[in-house]
VMD Tcl script that builds the backbone (N, CA, C; Angstrom):
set m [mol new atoms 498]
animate dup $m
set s [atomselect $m all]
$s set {name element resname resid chain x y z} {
  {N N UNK 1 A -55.335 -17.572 132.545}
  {CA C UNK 1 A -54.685 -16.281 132.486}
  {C C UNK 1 A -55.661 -15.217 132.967}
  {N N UNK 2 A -55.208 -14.256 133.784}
  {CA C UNK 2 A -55.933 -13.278 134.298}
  {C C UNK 2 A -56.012 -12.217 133.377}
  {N N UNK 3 A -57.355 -11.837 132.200}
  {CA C UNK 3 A -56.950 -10.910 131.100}
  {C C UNK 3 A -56.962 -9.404 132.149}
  {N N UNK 4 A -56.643 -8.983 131.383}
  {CA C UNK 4 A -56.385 -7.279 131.639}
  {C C UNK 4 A -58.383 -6.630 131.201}
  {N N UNK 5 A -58.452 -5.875 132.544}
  {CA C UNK 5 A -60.091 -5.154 132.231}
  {C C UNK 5 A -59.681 -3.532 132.100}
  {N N UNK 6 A -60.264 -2.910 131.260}
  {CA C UNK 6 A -60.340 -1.501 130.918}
  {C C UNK 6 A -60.912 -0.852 132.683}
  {N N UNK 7 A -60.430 -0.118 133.437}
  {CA C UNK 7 A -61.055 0.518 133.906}
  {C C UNK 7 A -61.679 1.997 134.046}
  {N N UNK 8 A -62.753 2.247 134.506}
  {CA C UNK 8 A -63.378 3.131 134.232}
  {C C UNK 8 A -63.412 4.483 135.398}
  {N N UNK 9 A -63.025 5.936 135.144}
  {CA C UNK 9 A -63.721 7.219 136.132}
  {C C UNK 9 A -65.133 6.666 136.268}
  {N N UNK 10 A -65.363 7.867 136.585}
  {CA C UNK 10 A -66.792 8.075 137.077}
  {C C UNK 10 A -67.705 8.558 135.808}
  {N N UNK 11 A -66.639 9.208 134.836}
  {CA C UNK 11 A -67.431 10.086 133.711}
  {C C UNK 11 A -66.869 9.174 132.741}
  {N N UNK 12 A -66.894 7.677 132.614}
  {CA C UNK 12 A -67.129 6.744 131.846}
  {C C UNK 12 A -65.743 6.592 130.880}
  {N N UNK 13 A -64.803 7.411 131.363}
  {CA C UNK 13 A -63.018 7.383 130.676}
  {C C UNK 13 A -62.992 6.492 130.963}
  {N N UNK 14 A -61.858 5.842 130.129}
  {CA C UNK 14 A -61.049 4.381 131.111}
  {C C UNK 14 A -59.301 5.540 131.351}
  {N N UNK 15 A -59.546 4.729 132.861}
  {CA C UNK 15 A -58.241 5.788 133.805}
  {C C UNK 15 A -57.192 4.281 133.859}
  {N N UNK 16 A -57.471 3.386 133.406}
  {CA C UNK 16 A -56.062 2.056 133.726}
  {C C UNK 16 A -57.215 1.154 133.375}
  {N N UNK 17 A -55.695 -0.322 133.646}
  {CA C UNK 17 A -56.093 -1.233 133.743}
  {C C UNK 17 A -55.843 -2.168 134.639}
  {N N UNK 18 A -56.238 -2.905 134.321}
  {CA C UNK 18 A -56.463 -4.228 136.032}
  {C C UNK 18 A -56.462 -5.675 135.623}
  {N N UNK 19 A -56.086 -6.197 136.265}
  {CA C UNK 19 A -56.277 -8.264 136.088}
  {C C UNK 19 A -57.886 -7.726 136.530}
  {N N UNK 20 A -58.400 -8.673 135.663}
  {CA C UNK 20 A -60.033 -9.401 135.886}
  {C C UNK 20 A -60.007 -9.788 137.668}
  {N N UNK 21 A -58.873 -10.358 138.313}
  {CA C UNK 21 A -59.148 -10.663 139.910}
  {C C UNK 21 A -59.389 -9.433 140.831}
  {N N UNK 22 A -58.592 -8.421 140.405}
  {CA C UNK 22 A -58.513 -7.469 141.459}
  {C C UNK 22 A -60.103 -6.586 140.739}
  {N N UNK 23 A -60.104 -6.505 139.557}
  {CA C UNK 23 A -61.126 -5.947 139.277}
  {C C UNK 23 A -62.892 -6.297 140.147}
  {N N UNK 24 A -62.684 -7.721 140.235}
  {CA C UNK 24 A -63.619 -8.041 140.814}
  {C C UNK 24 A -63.429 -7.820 142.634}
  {N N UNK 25 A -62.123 -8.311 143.042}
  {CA C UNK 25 A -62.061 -7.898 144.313}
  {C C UNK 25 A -62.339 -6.441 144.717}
  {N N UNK 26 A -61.583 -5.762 144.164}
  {CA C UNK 26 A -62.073 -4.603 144.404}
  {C C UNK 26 A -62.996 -3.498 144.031}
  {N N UNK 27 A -63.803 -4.416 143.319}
  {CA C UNK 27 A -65.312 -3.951 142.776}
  {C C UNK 27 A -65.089 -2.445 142.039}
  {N N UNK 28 A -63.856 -2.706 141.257}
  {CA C UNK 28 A -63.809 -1.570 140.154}
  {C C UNK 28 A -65.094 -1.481 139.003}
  {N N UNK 29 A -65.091 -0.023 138.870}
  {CA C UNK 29 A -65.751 0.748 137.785}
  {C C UNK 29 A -65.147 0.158 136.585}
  {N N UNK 30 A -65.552 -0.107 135.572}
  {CA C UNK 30 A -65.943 -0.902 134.100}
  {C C UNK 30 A -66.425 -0.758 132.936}
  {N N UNK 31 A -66.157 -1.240 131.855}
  {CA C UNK 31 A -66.840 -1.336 131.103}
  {C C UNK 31 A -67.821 -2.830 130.638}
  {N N UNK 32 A -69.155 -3.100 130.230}
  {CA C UNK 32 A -69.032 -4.848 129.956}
  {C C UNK 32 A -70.446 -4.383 129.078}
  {N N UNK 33 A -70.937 -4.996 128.346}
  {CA C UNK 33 A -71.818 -5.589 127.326}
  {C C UNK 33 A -72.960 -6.499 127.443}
  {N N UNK 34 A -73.876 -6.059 127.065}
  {CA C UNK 34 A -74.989 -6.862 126.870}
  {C C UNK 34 A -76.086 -6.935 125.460}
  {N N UNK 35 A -76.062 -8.106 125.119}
  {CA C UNK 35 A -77.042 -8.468 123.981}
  {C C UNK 35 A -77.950 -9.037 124.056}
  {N N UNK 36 A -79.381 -8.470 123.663}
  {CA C UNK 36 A -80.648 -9.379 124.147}
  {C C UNK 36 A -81.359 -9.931 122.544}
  {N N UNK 37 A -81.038 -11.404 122.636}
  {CA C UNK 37 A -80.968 -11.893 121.272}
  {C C UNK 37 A -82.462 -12.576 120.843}
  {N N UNK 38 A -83.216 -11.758 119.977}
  {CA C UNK 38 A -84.525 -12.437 119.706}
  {C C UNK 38 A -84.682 -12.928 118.243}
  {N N UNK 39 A -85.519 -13.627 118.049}
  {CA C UNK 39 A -85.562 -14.721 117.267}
  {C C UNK 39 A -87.024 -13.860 116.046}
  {N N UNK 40 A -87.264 -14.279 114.996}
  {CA C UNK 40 A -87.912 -13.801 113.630}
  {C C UNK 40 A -89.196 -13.639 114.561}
  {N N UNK 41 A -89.679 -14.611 115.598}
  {CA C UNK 41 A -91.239 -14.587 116.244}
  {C C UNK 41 A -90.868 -13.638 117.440}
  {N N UNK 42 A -90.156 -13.092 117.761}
  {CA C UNK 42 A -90.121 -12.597 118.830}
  {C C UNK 42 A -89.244 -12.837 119.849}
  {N N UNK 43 A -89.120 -14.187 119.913}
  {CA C UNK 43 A -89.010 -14.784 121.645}
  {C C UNK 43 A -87.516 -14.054 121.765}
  {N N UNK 44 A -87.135 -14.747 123.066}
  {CA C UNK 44 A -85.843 -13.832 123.639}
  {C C UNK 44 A -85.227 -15.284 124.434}
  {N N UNK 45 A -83.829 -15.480 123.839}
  {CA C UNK 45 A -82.988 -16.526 124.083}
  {C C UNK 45 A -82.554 -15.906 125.988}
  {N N UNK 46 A -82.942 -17.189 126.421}
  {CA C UNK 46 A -82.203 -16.939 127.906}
  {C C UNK 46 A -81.747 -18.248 128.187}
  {N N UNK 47 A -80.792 -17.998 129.034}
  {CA C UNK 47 A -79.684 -18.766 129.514}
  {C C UNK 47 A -79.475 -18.845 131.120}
  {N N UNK 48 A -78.759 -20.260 131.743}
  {CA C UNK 48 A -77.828 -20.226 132.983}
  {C C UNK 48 A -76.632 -20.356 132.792}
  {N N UNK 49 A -75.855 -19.279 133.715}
  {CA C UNK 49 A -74.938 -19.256 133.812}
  {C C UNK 49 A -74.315 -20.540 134.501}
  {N N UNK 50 A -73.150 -20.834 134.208}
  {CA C UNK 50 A -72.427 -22.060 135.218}
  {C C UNK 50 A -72.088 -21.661 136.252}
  {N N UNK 51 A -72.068 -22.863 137.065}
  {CA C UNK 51 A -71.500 -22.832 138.406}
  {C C UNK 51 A -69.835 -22.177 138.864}
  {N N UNK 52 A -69.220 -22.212 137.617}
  {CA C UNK 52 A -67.944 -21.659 138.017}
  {C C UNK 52 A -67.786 -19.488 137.591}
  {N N UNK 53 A -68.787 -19.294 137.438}
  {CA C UNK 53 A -68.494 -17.913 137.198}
  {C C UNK 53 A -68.207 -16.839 138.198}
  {N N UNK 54 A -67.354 -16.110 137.766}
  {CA C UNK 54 A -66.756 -15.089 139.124}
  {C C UNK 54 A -67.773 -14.365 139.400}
  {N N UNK 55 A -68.990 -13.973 138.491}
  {CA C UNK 55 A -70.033 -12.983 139.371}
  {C C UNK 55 A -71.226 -13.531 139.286}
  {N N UNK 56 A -72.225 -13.556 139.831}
  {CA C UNK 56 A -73.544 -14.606 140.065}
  {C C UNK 56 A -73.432 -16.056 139.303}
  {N N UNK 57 A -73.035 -16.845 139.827}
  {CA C UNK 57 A -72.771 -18.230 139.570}
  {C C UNK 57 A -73.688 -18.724 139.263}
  {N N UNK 58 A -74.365 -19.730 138.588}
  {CA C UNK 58 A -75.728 -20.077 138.367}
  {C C UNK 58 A -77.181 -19.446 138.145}
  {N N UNK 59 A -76.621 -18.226 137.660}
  {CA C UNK 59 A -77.724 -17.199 137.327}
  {C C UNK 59 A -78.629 -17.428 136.475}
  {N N UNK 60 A -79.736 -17.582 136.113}
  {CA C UNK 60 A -80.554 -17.125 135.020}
  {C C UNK 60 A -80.419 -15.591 134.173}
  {N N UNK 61 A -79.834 -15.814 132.898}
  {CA C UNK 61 A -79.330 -14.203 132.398}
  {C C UNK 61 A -80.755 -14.458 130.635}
  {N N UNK 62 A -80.986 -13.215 130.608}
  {CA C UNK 62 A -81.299 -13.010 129.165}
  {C C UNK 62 A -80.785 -12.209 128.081}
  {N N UNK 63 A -79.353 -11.871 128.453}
  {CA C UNK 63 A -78.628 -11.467 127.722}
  {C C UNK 63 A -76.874 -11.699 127.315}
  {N N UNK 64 A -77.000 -11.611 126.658}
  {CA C UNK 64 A -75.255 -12.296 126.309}
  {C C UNK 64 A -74.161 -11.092 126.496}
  {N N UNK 65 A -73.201 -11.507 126.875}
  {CA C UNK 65 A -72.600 -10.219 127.687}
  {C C UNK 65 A -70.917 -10.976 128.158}
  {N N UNK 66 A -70.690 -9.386 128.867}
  {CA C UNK 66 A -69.547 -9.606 129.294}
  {C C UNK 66 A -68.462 -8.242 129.357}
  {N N UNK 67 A -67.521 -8.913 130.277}
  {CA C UNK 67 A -66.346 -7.237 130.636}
  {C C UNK 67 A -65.536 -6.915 129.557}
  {N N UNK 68 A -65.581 -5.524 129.044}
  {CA C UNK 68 A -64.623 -5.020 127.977}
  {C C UNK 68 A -63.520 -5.151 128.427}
  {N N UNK 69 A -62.458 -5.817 127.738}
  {CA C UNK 69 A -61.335 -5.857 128.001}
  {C C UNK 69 A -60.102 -4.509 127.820}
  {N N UNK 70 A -58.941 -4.586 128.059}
  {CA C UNK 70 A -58.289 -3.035 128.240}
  {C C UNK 70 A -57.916 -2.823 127.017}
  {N N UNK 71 A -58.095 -2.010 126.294}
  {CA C UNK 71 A -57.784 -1.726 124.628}
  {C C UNK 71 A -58.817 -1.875 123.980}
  {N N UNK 72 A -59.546 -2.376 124.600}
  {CA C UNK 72 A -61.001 -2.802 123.210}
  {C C UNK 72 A -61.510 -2.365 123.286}
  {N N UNK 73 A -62.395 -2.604 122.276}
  {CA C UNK 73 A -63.595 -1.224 121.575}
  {C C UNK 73 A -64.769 -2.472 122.069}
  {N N UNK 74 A -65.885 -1.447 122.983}
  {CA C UNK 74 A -66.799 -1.593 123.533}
  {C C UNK 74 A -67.489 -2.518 122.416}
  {N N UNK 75 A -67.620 -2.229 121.317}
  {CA C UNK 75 A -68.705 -3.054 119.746}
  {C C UNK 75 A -67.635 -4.048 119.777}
  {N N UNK 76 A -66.514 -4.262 119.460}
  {CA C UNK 76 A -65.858 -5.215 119.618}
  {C C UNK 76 A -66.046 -6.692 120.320}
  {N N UNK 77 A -66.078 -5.638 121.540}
  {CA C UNK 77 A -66.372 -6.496 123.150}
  {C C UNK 77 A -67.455 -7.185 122.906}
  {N N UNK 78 A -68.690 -6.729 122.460}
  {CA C UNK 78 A -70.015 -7.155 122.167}
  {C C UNK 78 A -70.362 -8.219 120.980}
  {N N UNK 79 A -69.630 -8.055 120.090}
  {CA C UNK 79 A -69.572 -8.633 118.443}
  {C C UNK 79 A -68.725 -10.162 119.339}
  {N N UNK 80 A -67.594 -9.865 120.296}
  {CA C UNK 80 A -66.376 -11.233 120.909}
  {C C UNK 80 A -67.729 -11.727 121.416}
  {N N UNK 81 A -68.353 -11.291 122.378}
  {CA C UNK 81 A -68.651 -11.693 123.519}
  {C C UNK 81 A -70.241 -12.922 123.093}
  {N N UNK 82 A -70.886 -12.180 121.621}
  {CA C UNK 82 A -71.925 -12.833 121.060}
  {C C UNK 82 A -71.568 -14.255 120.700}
  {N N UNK 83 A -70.294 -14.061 120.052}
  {CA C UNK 83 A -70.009 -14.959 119.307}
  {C C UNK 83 A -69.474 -16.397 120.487}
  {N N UNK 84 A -68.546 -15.853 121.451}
  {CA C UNK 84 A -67.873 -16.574 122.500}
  {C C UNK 84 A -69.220 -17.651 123.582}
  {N N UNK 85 A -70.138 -16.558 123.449}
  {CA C UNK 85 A -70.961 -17.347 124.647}
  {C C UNK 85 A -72.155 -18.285 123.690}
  {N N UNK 86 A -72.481 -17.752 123.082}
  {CA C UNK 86 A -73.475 -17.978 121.818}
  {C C UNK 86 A -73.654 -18.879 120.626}
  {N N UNK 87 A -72.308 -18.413 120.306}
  {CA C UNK 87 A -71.855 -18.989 119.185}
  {C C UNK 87 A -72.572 -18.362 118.174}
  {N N UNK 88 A -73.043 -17.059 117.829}
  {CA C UNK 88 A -73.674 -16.337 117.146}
  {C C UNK 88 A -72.747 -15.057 116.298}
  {N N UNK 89 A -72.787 -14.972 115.184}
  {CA C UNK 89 A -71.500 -14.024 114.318}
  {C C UNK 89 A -72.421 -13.713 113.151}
  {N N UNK 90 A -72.250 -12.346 112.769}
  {CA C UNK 90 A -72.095 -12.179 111.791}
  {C C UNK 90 A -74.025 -11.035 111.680}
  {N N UNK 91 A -74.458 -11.038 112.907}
  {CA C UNK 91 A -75.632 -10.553 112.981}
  {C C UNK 91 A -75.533 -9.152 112.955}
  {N N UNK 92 A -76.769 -8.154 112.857}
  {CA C UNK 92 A -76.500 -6.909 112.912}
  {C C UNK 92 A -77.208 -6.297 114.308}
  {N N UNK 93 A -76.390 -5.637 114.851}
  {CA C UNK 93 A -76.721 -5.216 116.239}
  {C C UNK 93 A -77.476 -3.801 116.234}
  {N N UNK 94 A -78.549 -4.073 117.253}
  {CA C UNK 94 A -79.099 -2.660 117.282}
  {C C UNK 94 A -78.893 -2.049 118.438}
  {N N UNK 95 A -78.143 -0.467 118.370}
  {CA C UNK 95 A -77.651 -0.291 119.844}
  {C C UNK 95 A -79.353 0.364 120.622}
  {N N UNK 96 A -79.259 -0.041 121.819}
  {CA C UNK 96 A -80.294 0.097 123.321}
  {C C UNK 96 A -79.547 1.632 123.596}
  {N N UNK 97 A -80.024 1.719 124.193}
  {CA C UNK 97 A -79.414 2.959 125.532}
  {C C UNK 97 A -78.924 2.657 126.151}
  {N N UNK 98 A -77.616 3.263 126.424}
  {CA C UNK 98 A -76.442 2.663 127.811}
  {C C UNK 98 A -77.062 2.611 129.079}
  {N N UNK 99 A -76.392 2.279 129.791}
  {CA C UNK 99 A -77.190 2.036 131.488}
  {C C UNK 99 A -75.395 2.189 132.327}
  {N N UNK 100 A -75.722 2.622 133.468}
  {CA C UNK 100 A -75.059 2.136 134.806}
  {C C UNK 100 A -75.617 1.473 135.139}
  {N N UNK 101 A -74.504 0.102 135.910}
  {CA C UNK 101 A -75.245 -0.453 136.959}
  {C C UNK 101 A -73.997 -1.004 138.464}
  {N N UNK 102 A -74.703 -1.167 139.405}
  {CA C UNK 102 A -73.618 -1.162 140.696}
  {C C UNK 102 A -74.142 -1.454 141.602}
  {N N UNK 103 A -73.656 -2.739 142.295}
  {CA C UNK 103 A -74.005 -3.477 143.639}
  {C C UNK 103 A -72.626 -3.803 144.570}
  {N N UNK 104 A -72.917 -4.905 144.926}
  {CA C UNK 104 A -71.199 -4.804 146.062}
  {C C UNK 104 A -70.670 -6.071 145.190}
  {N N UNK 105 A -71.261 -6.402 144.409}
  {CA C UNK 105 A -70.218 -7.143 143.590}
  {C C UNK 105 A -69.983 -6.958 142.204}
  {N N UNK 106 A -70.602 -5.800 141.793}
  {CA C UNK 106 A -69.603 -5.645 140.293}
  {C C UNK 106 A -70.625 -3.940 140.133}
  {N N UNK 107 A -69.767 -3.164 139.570}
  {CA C UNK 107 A -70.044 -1.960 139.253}
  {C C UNK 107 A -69.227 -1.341 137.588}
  {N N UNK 108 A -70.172 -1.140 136.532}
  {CA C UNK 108 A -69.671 -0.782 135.104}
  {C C UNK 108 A -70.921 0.235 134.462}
  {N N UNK 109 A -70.452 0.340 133.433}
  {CA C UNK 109 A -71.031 0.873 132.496}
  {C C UNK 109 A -71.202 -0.172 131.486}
  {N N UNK 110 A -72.691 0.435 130.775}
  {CA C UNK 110 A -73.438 -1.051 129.994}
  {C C UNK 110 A -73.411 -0.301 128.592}
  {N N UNK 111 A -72.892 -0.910 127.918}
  {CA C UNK 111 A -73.157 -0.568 126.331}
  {C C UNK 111 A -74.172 -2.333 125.667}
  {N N UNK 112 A -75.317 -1.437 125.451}
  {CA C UNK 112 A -76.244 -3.107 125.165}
  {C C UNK 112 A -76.883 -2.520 123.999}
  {N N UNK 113 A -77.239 -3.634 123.555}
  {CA C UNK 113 A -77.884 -4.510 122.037}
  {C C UNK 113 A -78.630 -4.948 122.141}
  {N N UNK 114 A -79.510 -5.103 121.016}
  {CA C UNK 114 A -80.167 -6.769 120.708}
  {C C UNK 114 A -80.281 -6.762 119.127}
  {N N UNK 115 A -80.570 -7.942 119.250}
  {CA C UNK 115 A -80.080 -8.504 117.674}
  {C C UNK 115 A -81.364 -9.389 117.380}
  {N N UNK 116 A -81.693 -10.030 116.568}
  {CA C UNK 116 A -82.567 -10.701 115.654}
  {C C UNK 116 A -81.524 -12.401 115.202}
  {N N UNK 117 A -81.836 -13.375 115.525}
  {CA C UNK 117 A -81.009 -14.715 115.086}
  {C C UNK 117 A -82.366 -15.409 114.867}
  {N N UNK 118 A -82.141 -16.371 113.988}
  {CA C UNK 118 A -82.638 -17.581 113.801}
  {C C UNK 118 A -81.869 -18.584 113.378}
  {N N UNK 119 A -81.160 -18.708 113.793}
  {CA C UNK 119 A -79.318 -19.920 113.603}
  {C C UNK 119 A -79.688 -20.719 114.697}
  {N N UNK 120 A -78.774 -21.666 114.816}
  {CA C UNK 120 A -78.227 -22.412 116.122}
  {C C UNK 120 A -77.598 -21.482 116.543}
  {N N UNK 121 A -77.855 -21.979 118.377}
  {CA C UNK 121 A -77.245 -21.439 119.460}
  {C C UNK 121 A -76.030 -22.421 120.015}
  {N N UNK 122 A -74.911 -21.881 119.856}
  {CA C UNK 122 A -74.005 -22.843 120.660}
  {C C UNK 122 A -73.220 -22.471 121.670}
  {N N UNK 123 A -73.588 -22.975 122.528}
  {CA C UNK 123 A -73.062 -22.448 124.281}
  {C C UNK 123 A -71.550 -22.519 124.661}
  {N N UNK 124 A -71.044 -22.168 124.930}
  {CA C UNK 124 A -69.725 -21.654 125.897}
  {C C UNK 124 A -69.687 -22.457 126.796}
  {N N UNK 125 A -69.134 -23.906 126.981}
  {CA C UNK 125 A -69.751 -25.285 128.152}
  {C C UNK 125 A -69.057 -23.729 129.615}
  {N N UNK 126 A -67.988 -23.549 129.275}
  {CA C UNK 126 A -66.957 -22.641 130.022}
  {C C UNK 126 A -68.435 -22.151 130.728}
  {N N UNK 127 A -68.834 -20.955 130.050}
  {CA C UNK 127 A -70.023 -19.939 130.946}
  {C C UNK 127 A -71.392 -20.123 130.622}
  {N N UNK 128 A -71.910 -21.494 129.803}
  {CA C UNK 128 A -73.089 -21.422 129.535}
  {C C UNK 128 A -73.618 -22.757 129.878}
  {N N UNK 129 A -74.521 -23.095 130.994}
  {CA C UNK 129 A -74.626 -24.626 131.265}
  {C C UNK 129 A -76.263 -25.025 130.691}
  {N N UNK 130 A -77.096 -23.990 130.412}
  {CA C UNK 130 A -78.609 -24.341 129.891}
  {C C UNK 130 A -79.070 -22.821 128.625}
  {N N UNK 131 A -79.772 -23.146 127.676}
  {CA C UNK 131 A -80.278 -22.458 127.123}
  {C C UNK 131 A -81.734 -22.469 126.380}
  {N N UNK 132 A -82.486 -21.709 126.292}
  {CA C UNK 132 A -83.911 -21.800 125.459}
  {C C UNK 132 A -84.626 -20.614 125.319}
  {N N UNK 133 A -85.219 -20.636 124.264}
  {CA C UNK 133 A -86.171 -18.979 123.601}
  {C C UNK 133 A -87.446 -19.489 124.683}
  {N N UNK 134 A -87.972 -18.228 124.830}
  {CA C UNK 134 A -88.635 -18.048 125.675}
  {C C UNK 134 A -89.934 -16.718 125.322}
  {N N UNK 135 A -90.879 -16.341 124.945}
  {CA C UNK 135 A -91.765 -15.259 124.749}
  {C C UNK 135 A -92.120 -14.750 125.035}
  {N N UNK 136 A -91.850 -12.857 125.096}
  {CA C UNK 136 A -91.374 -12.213 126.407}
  {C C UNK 136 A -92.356 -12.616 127.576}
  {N N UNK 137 A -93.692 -12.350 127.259}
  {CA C UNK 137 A -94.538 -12.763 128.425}
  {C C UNK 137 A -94.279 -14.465 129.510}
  {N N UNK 138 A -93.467 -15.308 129.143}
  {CA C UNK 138 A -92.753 -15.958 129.768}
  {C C UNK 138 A -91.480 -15.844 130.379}
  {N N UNK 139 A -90.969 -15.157 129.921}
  {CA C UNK 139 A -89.747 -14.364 130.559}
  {C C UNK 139 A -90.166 -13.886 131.361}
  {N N UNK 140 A -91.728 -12.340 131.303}
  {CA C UNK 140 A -91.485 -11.814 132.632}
  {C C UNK 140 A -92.204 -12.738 133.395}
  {N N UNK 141 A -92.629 -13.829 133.269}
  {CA C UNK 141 A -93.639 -14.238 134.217}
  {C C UNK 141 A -92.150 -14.881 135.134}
  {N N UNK 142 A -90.782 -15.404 134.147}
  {CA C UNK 142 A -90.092 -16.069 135.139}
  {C C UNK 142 A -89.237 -14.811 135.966}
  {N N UNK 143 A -89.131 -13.646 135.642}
  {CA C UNK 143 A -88.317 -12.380 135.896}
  {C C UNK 143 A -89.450 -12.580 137.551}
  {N N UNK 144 A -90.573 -12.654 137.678}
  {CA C UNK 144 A -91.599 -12.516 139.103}
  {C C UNK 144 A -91.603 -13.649 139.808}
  {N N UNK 145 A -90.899 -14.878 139.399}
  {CA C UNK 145 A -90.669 -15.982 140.073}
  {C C UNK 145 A -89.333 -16.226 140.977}
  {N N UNK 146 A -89.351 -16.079 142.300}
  {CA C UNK 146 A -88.048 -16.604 142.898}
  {C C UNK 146 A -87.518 -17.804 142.832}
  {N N UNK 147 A -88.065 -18.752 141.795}
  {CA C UNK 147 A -87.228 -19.991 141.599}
  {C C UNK 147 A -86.657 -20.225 140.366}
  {N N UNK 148 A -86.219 -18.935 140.003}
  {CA C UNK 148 A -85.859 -18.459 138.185}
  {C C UNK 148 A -84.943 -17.239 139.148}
  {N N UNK 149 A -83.822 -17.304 139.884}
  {CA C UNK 149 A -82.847 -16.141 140.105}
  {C C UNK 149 A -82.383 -15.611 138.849}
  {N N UNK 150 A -82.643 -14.627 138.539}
  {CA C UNK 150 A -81.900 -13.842 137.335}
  {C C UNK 150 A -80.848 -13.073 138.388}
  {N N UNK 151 A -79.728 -12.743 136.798}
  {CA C UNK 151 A -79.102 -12.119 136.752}
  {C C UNK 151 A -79.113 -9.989 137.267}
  {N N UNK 152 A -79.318 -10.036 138.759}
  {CA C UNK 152 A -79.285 -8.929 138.842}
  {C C UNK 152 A -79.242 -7.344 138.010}
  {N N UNK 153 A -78.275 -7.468 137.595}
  {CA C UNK 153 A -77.601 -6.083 136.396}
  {C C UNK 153 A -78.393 -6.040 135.115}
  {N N UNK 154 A -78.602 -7.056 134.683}
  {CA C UNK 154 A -79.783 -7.434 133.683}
  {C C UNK 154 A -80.822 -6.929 133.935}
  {N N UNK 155 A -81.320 -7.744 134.958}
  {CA C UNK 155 A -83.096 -7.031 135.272}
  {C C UNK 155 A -83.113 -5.537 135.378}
  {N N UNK 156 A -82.019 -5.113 136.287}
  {CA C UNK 156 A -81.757 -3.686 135.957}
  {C C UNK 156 A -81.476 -2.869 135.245}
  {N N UNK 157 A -80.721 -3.204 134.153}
  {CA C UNK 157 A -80.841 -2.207 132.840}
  {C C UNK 157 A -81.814 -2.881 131.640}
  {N N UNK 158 A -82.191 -3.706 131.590}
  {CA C UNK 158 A -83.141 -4.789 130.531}
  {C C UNK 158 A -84.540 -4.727 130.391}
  {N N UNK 159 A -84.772 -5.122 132.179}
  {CA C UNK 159 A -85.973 -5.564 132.434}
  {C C UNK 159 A -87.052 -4.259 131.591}
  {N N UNK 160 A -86.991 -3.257 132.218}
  {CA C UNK 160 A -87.792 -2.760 131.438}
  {C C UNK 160 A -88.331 -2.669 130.027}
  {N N UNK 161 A -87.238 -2.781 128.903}
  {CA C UNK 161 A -87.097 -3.390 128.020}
  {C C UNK 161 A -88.060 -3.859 127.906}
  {N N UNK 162 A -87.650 -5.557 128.384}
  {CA C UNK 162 A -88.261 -7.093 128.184}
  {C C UNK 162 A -90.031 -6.478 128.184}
  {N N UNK 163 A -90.058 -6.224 129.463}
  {CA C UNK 163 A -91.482 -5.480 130.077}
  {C C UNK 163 A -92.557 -5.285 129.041}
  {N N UNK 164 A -91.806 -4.306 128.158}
  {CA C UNK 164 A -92.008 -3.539 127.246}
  {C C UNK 164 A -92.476 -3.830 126.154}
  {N N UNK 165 A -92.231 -4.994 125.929}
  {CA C UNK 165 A -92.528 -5.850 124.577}
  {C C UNK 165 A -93.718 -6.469 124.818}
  {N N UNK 166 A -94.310 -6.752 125.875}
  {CA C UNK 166 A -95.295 -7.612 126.012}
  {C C UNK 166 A -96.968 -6.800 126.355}
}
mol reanalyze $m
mol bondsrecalc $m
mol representation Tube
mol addrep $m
């Protein structure tokens, strides 16, 4: 089923909505979510994306995420989206600073998190094909490696972040 995506003005309203296809075809303005999930020592859970995903297919991401759907509440989106890819519920989120971000294949507004887990991680086979904690200074060392493709939009509203910790 093609869900319905909130779309977004320029001054971050949502003006309609859209099937998830055209949204991506036509590289509509958005809303979507990101959670950067670290563990009691620090480290920071990162993941690949699967081969079947509509926007960077096989990505290396370090954050759990995803498009607000039309009616939903952005924390919502974030609280679904932890739990859906993760398998993580019930944690307390600390909000980041929003971000824009926009290339020729996806353009939104970022409402992001990070959270604190020490649970099992259970993956989404759907959007999650590898996972493992990682300490930030290994993260950025793989964020400077071209045989570790990350997730574009990430490095761009995150990276600094990540950076930051180490």
């Amino acid at each position: 089923m093609d869900e319905l995506v909130a779309i977004l003005g320029n001054d971050n309203v949502v003006i309609g909505a859209e099937p998830r296809s055209v949204m991506r075809r036509d590289n509509l303005r958005h809303s979507a979510t990101g959670v950067v999930v670290r563990n009691a020592a620090g480290d920071i859970y990162v993941h690949r994306r699967t081969d079947t995903k509509d926007v960077y297919p096989s990505r290396y991401d370090f954050a759990a995420g995803g498009v607000v759907a039309a009616g939903e509440d952005p924390y919502d989106a974030v609280v679904r989206e932890l739990a859906e890819e993760l398998g993580i519920t019930g944690v307390e989120l600390a909000k980041l600073p929003e971000g824009d971000y926009a290339d020729d294949h996806t353009r939104y507004h970022a409402y992001l998190y990070t959270c604190v887990w020490d649970g099992p991680v259970s993956h989404q086979p759907e959007e999650v094909a590898w996972g493992a904690w990682m300490s930030p200074s290994e993260l950025v060392a793989r964020l400077n490696d071209p045989q570790w493709p990350f997730m574009p939009d990430t490095v761009g509203l995150l990276g600094a972040y990540v950076r930051g910790l180490i």
